[in-house]
N, C-alpha and C positions, 0 to 999 in steps of 0.2 A: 783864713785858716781852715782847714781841712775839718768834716765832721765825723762824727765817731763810725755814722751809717756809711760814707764815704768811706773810710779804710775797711769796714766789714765790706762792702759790696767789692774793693779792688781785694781783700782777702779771697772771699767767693771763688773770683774769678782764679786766684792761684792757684786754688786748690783743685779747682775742676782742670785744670791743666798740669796740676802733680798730680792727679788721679789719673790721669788721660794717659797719662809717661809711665805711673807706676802699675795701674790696677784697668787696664781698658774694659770701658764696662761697666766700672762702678763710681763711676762719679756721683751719682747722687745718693749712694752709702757714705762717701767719701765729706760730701757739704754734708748731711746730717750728722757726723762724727763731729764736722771742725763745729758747728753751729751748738752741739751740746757745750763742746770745749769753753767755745766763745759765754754762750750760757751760764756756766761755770766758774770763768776769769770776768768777766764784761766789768764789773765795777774797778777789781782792779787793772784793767785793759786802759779805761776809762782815767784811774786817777796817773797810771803811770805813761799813759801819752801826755797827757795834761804837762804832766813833770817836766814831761823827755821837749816838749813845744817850748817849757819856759825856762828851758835852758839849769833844770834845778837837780837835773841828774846825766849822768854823760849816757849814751848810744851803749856805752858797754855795761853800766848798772840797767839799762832798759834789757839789754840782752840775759841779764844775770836771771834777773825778775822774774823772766820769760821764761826760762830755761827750766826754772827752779820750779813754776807750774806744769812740767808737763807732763808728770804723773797725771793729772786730771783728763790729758787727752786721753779715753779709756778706747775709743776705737770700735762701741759696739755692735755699730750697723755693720763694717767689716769684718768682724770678727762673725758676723752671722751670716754673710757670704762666703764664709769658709775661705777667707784670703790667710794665707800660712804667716806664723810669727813674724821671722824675717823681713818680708813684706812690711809687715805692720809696724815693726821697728823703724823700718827706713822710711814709712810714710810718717808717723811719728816725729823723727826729725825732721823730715821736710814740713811739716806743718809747722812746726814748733818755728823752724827758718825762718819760714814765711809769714809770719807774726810778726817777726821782726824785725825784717826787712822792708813791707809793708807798711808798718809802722814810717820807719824811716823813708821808704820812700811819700808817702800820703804825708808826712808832718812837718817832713822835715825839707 
């Protein structure tokens, strides 16, 4: 079975490749934003991969979960590179995505 540091490093790697697509340039604003995020959620990242491995919650209650933290992504590193709202919305959901896709792919 996959470890938690395992799906953060294939996380990493998405993100610096949605930075790469949305924001060229600021990829490593981009991992400091997700890594506070991560920061953040981590315990509950932690109990609800757990969940999502043992079969005790379906892909789409992991996705709820997910969703429902992503006020928490607050985006501050980019936000101090003067990347415009919009931007930050759309990376926003692409990270928030890729949580949970990641998840899925790494666990499942």
């Amino acid at each position: 079975m996959a470890t938690f540091r395992e799906f953060v490093k294939a996380l990493e790697e998405g993100v610096n490749a949605l930075a790469r697509e949305q924001f060229d340039g600021f990829e490593t604003d981009a991992v400091a934003d997700m890594k506070a995020f991560l920061e953040k959620t981590k315990a509950d990242l932690q109990r609800w991969t757990a969940l999502l491995v043992a079969k005790k919650i379906t892909r789409q209650d992991f996705s709820d979960l997910v969703k429902a933290k992503a006020a928490l992504a607050e985006l501050h590193a980019l936000t101090r590179a003067g990347i415009v709202l919009i931007k930050l919305e759309r990376f926003r959901t692409g990270l928030i995505n890729l949580v949970i896709d990641t998840a899925i792919r790494v666990y499942l």
